[in-house]
N, C-alpha and C positions, 0 to 999 in steps of 0.2 A: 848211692842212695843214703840217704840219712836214717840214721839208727831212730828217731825220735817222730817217722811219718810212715803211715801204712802207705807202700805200692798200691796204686788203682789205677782202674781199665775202666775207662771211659768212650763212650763214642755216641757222638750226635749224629743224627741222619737224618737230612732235609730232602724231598721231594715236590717237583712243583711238574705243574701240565699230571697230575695223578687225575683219573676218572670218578667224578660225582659220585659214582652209585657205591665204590667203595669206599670213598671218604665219609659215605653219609653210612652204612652199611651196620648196623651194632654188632652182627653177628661175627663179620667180616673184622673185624677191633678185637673184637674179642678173644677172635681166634688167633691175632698175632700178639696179644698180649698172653696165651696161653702157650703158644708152641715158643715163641721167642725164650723164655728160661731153659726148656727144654734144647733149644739150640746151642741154647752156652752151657749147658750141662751143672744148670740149678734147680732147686725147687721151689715154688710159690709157698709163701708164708703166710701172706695175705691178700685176699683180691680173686683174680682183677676187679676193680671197681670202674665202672664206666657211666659215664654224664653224657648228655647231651645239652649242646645251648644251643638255644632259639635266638638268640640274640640274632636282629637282621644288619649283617654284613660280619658274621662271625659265628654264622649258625655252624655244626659241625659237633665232633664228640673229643672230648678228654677222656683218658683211660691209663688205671695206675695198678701195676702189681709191685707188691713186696717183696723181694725174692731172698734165699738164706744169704746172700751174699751185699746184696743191698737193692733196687730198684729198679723197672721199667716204665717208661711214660710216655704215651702217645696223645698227640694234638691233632684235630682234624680242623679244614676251614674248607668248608665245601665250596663256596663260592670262589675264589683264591686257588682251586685245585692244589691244596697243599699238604702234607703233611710231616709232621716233625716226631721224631722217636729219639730218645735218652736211654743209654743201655749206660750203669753206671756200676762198678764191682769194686770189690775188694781180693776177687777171684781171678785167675789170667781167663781170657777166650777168645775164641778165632774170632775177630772184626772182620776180616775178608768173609768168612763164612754169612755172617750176622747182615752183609751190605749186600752178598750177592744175593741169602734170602729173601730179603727186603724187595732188591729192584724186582727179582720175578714176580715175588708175589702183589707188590704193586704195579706190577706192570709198565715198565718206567725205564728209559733207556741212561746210561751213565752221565748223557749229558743234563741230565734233567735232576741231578742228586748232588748233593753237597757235604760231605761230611766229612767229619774233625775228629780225630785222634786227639784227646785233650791230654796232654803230658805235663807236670808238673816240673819246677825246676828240678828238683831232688832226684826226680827219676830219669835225667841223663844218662 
């Protein structure tokens, strides 16, 4: 690693074929924008802050916490059954732990999730 770049822990997670009623769900966002820091064993700084857009063909909800280490953010597209989640640190945390939560609580079988381990060159 290079002396001159903070180590980070990154991880996208894409789900598609996810069920309506939790994509569209505020409470349901909410709650994985609340327990998610606790899962990686940080605390909220700021937030959750959660939107909803009407837009037709991208109706769904955006939702963002601050966390002491840096950031969560969730995208929903209800029509699309999709949703996208950004766990982004400067702290280490179990990814496997953070993807198995995810698919239970979306309900969502492995083949139906996509996610990336974002590695930087520096951190070989």
């Amino acid at each position: 690693m290079r002396k001159n770049y903070t180590k980070t822990y990154h991880i996208i997670f894409d789900a598609f074929g996810v069920d309506k009623k939790l994509l569209n769900d505020e409470k349901f966002a909410l709650g994985l924008l609340l327990e998610l820091p606790k899962l990686v064993g940080m605390r909220i700084l700021s937030g959750p802050n959660l939107v909803r857009d009407y837009d037709t063909g991208h109706e769904g909800l955006t939702g963002f916490a601050i966390i002491d280490f840096s950031h969560i953010s969730l995208h929903t597209f209800v029509d699309t059954k999709e949703i996208f989640i950004d766990i982004f640190s400067c702290k280490p945390f179990d990814q496997k732990k953070v993807r198995a939560y995810l698919q239970k609580q979306l309900k969502v079988k492995a083949i139906q999730v996509e996610t990336l381990e974002v590695k930087y060159p520096w951190e070989k």
